[in-house]
Biotite code that builds the C-alpha atoms (Angstrom):
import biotite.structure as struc

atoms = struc.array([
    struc.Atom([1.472, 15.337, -29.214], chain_id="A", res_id=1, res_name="UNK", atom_name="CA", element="C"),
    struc.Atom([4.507, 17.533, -30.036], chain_id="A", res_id=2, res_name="UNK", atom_name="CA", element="C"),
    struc.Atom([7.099, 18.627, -28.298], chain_id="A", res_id=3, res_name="UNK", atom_name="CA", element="C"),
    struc.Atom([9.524, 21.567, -29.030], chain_id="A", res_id=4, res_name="UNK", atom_name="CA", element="C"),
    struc.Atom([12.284, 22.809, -27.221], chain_id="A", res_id=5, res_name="UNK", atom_name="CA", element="C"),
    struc.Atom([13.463, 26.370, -25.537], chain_id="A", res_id=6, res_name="UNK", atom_name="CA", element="C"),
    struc.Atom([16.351, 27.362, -27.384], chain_id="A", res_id=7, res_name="UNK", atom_name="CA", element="C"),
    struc.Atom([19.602, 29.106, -25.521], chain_id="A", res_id=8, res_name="UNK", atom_name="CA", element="C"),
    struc.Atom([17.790, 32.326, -26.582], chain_id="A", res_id=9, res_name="UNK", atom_name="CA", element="C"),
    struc.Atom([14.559, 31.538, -25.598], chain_id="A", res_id=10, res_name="UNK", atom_name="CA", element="C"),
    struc.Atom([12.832, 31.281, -28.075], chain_id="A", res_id=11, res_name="UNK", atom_name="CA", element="C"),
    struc.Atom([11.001, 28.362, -29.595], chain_id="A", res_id=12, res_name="UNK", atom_name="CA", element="C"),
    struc.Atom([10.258, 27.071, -33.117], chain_id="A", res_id=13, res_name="UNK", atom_name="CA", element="C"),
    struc.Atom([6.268, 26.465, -33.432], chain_id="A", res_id=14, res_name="UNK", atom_name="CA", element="C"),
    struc.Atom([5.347, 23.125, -35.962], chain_id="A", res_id=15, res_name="UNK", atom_name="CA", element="C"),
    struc.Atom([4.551, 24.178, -39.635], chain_id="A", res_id=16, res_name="UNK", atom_name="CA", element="C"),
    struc.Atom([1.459, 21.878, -39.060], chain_id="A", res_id=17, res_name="UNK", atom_name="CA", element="C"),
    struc.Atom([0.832, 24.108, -36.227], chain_id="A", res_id=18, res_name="UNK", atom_name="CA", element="C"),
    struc.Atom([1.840, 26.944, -38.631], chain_id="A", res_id=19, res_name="UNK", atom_name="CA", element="C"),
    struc.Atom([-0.874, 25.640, -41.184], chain_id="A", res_id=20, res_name="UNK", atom_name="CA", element="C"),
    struc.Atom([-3.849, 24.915, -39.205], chain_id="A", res_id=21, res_name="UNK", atom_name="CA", element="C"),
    struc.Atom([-3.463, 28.398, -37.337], chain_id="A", res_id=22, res_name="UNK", atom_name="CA", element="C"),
    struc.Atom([-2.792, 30.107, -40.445], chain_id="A", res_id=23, res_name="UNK", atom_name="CA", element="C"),
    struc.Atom([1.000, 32.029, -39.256], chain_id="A", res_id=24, res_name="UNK", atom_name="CA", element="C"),
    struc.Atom([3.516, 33.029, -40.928], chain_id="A", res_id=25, res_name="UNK", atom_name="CA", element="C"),
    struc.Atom([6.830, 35.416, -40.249], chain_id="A", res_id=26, res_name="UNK", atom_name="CA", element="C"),
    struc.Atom([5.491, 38.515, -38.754], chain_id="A", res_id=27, res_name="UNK", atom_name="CA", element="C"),
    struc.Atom([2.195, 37.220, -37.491], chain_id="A", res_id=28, res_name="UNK", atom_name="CA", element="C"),
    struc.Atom([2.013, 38.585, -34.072], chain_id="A", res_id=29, res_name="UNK", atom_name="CA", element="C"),
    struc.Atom([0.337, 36.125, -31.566], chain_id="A", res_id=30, res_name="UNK", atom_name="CA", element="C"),
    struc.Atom([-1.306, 36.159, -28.208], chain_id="A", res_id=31, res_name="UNK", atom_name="CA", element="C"),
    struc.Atom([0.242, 33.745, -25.072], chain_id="A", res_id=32, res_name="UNK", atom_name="CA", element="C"),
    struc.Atom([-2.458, 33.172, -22.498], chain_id="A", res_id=33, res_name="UNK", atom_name="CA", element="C"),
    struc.Atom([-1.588, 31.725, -19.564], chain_id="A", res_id=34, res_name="UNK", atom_name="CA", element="C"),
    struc.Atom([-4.323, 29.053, -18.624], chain_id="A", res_id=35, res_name="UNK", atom_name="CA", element="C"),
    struc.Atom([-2.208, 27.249, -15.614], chain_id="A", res_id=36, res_name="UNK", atom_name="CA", element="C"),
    struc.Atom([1.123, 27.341, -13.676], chain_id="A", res_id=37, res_name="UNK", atom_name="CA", element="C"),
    struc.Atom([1.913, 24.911, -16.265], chain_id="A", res_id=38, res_name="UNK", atom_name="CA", element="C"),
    struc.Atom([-0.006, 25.395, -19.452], chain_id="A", res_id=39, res_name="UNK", atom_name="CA", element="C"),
    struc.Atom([-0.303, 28.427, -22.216], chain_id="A", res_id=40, res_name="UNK", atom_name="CA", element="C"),
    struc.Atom([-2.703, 29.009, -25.002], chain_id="A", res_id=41, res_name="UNK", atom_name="CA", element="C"),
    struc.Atom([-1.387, 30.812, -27.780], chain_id="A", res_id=42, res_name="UNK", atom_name="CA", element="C"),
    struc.Atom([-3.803, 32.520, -30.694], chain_id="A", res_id=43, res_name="UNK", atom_name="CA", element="C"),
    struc.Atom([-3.134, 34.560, -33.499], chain_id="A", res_id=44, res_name="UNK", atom_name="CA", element="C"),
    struc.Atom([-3.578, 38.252, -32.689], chain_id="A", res_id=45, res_name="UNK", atom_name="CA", element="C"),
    struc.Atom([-6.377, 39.851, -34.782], chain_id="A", res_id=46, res_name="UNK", atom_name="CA", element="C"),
    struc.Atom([-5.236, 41.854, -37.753], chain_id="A", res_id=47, res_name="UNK", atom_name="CA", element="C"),
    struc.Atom([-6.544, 44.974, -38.994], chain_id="A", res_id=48, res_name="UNK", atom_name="CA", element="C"),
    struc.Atom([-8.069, 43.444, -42.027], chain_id="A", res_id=49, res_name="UNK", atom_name="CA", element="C"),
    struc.Atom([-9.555, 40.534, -39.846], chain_id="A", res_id=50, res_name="UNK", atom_name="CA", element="C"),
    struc.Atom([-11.529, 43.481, -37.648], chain_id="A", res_id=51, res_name="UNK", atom_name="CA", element="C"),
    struc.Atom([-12.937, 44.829, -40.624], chain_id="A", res_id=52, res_name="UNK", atom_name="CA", element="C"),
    struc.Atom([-16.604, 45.391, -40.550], chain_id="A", res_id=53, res_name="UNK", atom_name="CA", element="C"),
    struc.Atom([-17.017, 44.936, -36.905], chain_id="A", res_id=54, res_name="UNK", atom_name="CA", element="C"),
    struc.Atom([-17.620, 48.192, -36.074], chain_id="A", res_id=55, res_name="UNK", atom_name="CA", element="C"),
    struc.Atom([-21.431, 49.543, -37.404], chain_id="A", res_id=56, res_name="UNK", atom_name="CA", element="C"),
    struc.Atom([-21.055, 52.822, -38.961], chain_id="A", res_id=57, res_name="UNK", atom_name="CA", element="C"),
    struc.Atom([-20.907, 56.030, -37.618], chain_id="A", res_id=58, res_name="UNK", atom_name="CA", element="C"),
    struc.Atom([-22.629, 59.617, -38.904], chain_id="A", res_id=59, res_name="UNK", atom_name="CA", element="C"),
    struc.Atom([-19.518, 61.793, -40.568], chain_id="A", res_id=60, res_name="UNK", atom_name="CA", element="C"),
    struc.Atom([-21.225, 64.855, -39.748], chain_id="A", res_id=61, res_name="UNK", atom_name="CA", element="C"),
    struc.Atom([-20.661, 65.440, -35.590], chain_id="A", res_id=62, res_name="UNK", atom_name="CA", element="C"),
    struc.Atom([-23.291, 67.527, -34.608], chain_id="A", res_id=63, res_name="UNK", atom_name="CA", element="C"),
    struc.Atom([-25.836, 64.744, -36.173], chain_id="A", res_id=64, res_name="UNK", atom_name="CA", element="C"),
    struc.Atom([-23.949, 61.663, -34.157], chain_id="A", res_id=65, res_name="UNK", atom_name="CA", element="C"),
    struc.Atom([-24.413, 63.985, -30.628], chain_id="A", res_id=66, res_name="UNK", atom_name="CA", element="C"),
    struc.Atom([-27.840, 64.866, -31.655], chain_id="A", res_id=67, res_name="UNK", atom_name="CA", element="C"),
    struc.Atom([-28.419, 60.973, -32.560], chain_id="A", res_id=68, res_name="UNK", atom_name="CA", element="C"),
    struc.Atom([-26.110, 60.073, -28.823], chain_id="A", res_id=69, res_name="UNK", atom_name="CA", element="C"),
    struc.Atom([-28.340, 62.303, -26.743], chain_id="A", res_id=70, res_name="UNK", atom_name="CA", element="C"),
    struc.Atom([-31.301, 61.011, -28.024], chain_id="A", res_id=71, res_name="UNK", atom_name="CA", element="C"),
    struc.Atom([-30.511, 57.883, -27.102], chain_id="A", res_id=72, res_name="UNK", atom_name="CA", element="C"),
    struc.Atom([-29.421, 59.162, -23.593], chain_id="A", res_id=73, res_name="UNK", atom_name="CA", element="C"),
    struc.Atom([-33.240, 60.172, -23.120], chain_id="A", res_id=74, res_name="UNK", atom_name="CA", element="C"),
])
């Protein structure tokens, strides 16, 4: 186990193991989750390339996506 320390500034210096395996660099932007009074969890925020594909495509043309939206409503 590892253990890093708060600096004056509060900040903290994460491993570059820790760096590797979670695949961070300067920039990243990551998520703190706070599982316990005691404990966080953090995870690297989701970029846009990693969302990418996620979302099914919609019609271009609006009047066909209400048409295909109310359909669905009936």
């Amino acid at each position: 186990m590892k253990t890093i320390t708060l600096s004056s500034k509060n900040q903290v210096v994460i491993p570059s193991a820790v760096r590797a395996k979670l695949n961070i660099g300067s920039g990243d932007r990551l998520i703190v989750a706070r599982m316990t009074d005691t404990e966080v969890v953090l995870k690297k925020a989701p970029t846009f390339h990693d969302l990418l594909g996620t979302v099914t495509p919609q019609p271009v043309d609006a009047v066909v996506r209400i048409r295909k939206l109310r359909d669905e409503w009936h």
